[in-house]
DOGUGU-366745 format. One record per residue: z, x, y of N, C-alpha, C in turn; residue in three letters. Coordinates in steps of 0.2 Angstrom, whole numbers, padded with zeros to 4 digits. Each point is the difference from the previous one (the first is absolute). Layout:
n.Z, n.X, n.Y, ca.Z, ca.X, ca.Y, c.Z, c.X, c.Y, r
Z, X, Y, Z, X, Y, Z, X, Y, ALA;
...
END
This chain:
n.Z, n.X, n.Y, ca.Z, ca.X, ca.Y, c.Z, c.X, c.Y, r
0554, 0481, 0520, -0004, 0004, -0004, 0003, 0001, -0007, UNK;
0005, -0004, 0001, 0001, 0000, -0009, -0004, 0000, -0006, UNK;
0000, 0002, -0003, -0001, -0002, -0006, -0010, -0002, 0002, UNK;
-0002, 0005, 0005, -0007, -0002, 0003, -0004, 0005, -0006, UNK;
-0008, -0003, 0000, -0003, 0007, -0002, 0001, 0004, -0006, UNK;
0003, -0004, -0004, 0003, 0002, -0009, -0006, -0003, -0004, UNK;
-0006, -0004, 0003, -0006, 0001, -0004, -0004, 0003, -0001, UNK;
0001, 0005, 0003, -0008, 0007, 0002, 0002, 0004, -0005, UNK;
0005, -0001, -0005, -0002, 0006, -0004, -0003, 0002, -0007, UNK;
-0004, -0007, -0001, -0002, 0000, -0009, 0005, 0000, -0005, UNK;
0004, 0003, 0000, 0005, -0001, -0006, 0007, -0007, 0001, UNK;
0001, 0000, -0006, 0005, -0005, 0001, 0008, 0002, 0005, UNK;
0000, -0004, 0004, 0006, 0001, 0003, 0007, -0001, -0005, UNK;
0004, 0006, -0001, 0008, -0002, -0004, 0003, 0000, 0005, UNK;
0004, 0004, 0004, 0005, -0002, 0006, 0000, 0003, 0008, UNK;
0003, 0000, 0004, -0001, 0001, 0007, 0006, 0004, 0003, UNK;
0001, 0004, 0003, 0009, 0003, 0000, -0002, 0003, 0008, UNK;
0005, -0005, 0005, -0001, 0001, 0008, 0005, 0002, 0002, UNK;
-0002, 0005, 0003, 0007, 0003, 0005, 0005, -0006, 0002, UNK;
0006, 0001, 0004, 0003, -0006, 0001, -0004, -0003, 0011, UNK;
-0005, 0004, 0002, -0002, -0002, 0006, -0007, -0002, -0002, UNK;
-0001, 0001, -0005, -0005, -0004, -0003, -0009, 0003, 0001, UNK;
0002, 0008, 0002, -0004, 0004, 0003, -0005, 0003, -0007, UNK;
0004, 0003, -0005, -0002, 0005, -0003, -0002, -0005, -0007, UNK;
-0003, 0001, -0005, 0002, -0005, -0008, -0004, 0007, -0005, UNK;
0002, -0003, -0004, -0004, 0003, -0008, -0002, -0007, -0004, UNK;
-0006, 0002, 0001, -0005, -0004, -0006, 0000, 0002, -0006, UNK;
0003, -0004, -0006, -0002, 0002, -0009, -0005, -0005, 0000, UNK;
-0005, 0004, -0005, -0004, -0001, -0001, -0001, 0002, -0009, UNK;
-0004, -0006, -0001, -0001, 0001, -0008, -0008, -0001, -0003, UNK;
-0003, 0004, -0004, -0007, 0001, 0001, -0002, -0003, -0006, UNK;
-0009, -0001, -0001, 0000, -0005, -0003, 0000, 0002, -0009, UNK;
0002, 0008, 0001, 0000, 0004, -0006, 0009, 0000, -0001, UNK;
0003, -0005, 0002, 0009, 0003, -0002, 0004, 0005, 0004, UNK;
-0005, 0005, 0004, 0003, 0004, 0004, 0002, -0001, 0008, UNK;
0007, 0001, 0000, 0002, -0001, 0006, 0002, 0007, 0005, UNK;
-0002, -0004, 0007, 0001, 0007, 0008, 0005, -0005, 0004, UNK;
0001, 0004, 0004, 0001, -0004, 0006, -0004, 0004, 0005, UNK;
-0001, -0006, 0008, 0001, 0003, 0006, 0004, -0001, 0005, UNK;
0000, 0007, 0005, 0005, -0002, 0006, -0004, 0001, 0006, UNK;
0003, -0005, 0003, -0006, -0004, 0006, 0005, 0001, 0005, UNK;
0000, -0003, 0007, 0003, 0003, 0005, -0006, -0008, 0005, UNK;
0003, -0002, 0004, -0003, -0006, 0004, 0002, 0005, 0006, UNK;
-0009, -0002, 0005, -0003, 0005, 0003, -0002, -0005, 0007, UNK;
0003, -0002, 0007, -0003, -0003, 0002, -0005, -0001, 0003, UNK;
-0005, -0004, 0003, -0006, 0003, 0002, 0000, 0001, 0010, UNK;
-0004, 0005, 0000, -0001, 0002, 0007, -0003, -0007, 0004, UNK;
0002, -0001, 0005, -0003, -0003, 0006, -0007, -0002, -0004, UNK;
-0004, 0006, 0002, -0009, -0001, -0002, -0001, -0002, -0007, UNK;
0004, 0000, -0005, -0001, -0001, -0006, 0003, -0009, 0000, UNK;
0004, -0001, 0002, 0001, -0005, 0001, -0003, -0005, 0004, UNK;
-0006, 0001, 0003, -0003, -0004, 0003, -0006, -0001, -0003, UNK;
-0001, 0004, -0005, -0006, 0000, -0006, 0001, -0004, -0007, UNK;
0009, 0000, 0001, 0003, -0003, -0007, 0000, -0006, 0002, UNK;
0002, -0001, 0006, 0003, -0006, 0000, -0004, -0007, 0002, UNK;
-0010, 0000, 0001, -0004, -0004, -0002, -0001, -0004, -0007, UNK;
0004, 0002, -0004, -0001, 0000, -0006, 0005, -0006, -0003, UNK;
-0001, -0003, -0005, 0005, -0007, -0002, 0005, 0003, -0001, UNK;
0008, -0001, 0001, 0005, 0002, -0002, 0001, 0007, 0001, UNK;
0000, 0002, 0004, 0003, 0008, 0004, 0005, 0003, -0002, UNK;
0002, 0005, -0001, 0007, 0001, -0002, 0002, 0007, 0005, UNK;
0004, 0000, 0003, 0001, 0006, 0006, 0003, 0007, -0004, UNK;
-0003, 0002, -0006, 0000, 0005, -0005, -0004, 0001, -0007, UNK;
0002, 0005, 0000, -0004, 0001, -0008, 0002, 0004, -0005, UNK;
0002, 0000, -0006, 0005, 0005, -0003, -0006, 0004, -0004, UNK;
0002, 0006, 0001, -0002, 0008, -0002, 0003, 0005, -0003, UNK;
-0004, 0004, -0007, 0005, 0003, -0002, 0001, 0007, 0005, UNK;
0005, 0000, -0001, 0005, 0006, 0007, -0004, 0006, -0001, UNK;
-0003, 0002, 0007, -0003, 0006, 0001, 0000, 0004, -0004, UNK;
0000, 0008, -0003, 0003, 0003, -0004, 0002, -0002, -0007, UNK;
0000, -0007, -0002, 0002, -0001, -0006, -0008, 0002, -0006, UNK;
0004, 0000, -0006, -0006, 0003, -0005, -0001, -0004, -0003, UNK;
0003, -0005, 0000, 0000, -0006, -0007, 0005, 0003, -0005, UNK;
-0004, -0001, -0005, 0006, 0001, -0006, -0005, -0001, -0006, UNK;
0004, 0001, -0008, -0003, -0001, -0003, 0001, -0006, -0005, UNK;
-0005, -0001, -0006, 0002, -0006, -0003, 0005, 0002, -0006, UNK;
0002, -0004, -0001, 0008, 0000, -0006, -0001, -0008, -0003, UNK;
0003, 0004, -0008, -0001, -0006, -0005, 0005, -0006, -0001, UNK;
0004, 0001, 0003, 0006, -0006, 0001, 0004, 0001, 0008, UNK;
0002, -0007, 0001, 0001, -0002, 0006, 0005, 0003, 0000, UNK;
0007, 0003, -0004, 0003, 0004, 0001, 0001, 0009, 0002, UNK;
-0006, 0002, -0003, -0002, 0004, 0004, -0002, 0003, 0006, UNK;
-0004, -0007, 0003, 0001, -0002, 0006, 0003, 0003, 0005, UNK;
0005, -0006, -0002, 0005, 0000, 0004, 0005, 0005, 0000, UNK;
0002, 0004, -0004, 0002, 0008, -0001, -0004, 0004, 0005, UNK;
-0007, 0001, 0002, -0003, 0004, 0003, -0002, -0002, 0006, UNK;
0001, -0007, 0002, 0000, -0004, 0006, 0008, 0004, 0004, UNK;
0006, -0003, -0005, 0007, 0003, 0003, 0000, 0007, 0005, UNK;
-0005, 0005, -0004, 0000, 0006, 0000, -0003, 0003, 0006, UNK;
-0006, -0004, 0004, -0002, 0000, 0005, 0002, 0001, 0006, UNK;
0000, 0005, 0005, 0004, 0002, 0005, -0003, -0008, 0005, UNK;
-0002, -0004, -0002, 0000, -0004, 0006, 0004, -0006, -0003, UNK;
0001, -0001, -0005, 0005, -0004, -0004, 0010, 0002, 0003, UNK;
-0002, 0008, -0002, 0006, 0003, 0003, 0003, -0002, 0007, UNK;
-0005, -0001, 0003, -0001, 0002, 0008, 0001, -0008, 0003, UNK;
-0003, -0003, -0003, 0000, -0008, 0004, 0005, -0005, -0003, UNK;
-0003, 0000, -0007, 0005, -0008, -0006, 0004, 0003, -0002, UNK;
0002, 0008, -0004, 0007, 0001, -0002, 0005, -0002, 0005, UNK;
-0001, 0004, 0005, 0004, -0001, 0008, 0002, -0008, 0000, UNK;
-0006, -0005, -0001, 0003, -0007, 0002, 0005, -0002, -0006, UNK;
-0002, 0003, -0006, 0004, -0003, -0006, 0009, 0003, 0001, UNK;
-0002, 0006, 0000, 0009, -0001, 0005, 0004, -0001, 0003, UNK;
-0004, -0004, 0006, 0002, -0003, 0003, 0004, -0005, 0001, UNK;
-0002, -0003, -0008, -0002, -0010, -0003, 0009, 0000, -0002, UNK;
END
């Protein structure tokens, strides 16, 4: 489920940032006005029953990434570095990738 599903958003994709189990990612995204967001997505597996509806279909994938429950989005920002400043700031950033960059 890599790197799956990164065409559904309209805007230009700039970067991908995945936890290290490869569970969790942030989408940057850049719009076609200069203004950059990102999103946090979460890979959701599908139930038994959903999987018997998904899986007639060409090329099946045994999940589907969604933004996480509870999340609000975010807003747009005029340079990629602010972004990123406000992505860091993210308690799920905190929570998932800061934790793995420690690690490294």
């Amino acid at each position: 489920m890599y790197n799956k599903q990164l065409n559904c958003f309209g805007d230009e994709l700039v970067d991908v940032l995945y936890t290290p189990d490869k569970t969790k990612r942030y989408v940057l995204l850049k719009s076609d006005k200069g203004y950059f967001r990102f999103v946090y997505e979460e890979l959701h597996p599908f139930t038994e029953e959903e999987w018997m509806y998904v899986s007639r279909g060409k090329n099946p994938v045994p999940a589907i990434w969604e933004p996480s429950a509870g999340w609000q989005g975010t807003s747009l920002f005029g340079t990629l570095e602010d972004t990123w400043k406000e992505l860091k700031l993210s308690p799920e950033y905190k929570q998932y990738f800061k934790a793995a960059e420690s690690c490294e």
